[in-house]
Residue frames relative to the residue before (quaternion, step in Angstrom):
aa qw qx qy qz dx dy dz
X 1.0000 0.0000 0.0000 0.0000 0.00 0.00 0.00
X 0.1900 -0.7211 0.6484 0.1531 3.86 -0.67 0.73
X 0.3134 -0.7466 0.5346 0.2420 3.00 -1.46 0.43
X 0.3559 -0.6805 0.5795 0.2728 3.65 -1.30 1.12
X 0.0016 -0.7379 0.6614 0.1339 3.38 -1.51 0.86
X 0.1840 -0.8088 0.5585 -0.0018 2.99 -1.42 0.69
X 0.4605 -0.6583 0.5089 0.3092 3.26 -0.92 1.50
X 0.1920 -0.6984 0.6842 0.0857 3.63 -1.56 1.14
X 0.4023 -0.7699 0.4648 0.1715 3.45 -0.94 1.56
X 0.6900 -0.5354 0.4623 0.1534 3.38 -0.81 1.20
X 0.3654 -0.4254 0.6747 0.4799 4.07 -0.98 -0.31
X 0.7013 0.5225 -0.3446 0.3412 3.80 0.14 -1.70
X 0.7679 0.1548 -0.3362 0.5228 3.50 0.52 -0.67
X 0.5371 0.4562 -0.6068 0.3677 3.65 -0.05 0.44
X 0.8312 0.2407 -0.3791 0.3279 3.17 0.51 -0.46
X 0.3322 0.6497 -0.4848 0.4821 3.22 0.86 0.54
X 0.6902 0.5359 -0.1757 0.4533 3.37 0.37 -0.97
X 0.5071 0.5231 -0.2260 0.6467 3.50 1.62 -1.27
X 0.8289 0.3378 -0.3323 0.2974 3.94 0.05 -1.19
X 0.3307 0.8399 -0.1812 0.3903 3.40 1.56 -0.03
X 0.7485 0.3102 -0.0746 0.5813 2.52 0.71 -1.80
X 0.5448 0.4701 -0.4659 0.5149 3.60 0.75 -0.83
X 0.5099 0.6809 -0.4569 0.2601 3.98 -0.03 -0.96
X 0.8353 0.0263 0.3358 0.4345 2.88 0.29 -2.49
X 0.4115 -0.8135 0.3433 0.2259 2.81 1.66 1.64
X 0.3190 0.7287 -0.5567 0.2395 3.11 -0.11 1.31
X 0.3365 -0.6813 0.5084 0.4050 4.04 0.46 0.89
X 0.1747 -0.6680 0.6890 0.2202 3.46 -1.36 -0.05
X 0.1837 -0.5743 0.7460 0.2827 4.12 -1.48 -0.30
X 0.0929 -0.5325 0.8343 -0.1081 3.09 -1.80 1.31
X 0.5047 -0.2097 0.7185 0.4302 3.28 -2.72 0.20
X 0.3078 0.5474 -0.7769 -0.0453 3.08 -2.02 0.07
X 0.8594 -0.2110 -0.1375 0.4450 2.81 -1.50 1.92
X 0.6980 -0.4921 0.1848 0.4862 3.83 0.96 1.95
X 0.6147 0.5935 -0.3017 0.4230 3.59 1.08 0.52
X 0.3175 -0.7188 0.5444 0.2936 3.86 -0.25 1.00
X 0.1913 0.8054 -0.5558 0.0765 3.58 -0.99 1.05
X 0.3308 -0.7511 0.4950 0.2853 3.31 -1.14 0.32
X 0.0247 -0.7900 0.6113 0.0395 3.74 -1.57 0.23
X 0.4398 -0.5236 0.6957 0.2202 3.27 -1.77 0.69
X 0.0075 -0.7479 0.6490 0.1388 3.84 -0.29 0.35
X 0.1159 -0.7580 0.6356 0.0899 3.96 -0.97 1.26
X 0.8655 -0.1549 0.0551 0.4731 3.89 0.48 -0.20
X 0.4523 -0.5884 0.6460 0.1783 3.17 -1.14 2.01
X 0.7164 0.5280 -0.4549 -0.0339 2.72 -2.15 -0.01
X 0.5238 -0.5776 0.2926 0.5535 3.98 -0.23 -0.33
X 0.7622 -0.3301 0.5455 0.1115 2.16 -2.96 -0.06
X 0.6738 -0.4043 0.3901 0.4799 3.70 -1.06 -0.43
X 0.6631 0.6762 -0.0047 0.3211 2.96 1.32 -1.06
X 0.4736 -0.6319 0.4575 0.4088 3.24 2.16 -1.12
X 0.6943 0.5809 -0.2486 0.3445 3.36 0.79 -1.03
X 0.3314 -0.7989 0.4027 0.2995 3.72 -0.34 1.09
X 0.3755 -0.7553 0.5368 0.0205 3.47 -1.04 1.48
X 0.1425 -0.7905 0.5851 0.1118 3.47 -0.95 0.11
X 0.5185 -0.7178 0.4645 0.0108 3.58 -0.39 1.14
X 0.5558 0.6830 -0.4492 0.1512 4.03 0.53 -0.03
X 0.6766 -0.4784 0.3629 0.4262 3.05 -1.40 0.36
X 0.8056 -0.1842 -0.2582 0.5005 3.46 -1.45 2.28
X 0.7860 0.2589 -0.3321 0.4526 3.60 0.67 0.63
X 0.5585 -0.6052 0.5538 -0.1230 2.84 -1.64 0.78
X 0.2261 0.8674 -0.4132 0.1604 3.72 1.32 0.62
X 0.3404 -0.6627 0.6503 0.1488 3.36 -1.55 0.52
X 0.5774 -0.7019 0.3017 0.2879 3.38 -0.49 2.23
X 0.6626 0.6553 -0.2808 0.2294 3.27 0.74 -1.57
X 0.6527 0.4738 -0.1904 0.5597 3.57 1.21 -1.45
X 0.6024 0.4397 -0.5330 0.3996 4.03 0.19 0.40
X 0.0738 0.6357 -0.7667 -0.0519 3.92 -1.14 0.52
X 0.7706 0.2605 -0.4091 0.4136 3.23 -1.99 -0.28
X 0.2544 0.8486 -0.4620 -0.0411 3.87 0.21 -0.02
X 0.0472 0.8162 -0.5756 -0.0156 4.19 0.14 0.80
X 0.2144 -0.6929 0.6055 0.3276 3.28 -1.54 0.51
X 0.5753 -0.6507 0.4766 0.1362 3.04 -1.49 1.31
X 0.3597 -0.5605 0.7325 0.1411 4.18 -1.10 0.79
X 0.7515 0.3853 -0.3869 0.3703 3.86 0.20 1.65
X 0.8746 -0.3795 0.0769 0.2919 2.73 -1.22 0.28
X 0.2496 -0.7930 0.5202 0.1956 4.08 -0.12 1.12
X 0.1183 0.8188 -0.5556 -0.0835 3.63 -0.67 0.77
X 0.3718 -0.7604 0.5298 0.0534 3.26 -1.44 0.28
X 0.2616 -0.6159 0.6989 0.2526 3.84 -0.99 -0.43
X 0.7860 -0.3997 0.4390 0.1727 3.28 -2.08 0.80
X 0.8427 0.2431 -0.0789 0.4739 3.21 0.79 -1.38
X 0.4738 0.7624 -0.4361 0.0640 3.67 1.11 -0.20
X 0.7140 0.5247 -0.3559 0.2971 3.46 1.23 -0.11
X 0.4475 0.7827 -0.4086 0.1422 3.04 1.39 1.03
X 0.7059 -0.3670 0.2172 0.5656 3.39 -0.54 0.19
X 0.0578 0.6893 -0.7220 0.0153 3.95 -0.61 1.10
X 0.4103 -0.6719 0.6003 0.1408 3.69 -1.52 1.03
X 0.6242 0.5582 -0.4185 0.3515 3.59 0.59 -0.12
X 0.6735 0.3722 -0.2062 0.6044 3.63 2.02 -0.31
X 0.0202 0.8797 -0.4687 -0.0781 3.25 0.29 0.64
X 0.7613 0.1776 -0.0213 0.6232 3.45 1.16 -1.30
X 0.0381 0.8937 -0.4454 0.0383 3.50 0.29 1.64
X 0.3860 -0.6159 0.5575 0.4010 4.16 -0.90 1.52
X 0.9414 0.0221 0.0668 0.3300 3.61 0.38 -0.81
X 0.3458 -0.7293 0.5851 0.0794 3.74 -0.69 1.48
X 0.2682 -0.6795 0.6219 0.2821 3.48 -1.20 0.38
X 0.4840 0.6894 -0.3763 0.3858 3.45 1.54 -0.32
X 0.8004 0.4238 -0.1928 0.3776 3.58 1.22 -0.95
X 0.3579 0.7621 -0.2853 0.4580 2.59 2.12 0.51
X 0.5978 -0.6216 0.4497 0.2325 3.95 -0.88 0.79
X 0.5648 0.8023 -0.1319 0.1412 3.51 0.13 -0.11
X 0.5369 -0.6171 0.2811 0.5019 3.82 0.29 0.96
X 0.6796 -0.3578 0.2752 0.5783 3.51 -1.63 -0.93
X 0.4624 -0.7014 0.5117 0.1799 3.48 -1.63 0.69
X 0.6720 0.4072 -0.4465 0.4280 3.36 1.39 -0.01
X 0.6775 0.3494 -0.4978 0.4137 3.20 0.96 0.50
X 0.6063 -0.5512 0.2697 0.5058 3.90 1.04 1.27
X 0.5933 0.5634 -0.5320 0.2181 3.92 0.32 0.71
């Protein structure tokens, strides 16, 4: 029997991996809550609470609960209204809003 090893992602590199994607709007796929999913991440950082938060397009995610986390070579997408004021990011390292960058509904 051989043994399989696998590299276990860190918080640090997830969120890395998370600020990235915010950077250079690049969606990413993660487990979240034992579930393969995809996301547009718009802004890393915390809660009221300290607790690192994740910003993505129609969710609202809690850093801790993402593993396997890759950034994806596709399309970044967004909504009209996402830079409105969201409470669940209060004190954000990074905004995709403050980010340079063409139109976002068409994933630039």
């Amino acid at each position: 029997m051989s043994v399989v090893r696998a590299r276990i992602q860190t918080v640090e590199d997830i969120y890395r991996l998370v600020w990235t994607a915010v950077a250079s709007k690049k969606p990413i796929e993660a487990i979240y809550d034992k579930r393969l999913r995809l996301f547009c991440p718009h802004r890393l950082g915390r809660n009221r609470a300290g607790e690192l938060r994740v910003l993505c397009y129609q969710y609202c995610t809690a850093l801790e609960k993402f593993s396997r986390v890759k950034l994806l070579e596709d399309r970044w997408r967004t909504a009209p209204n996402h830079s409105r004021p969201a409470s669940c990011v209060i004190d954000a390292d990074i905004d995709a809003e403050d980010r340079p960058a063409g139109d976002p509904q068409k994933g630039q």
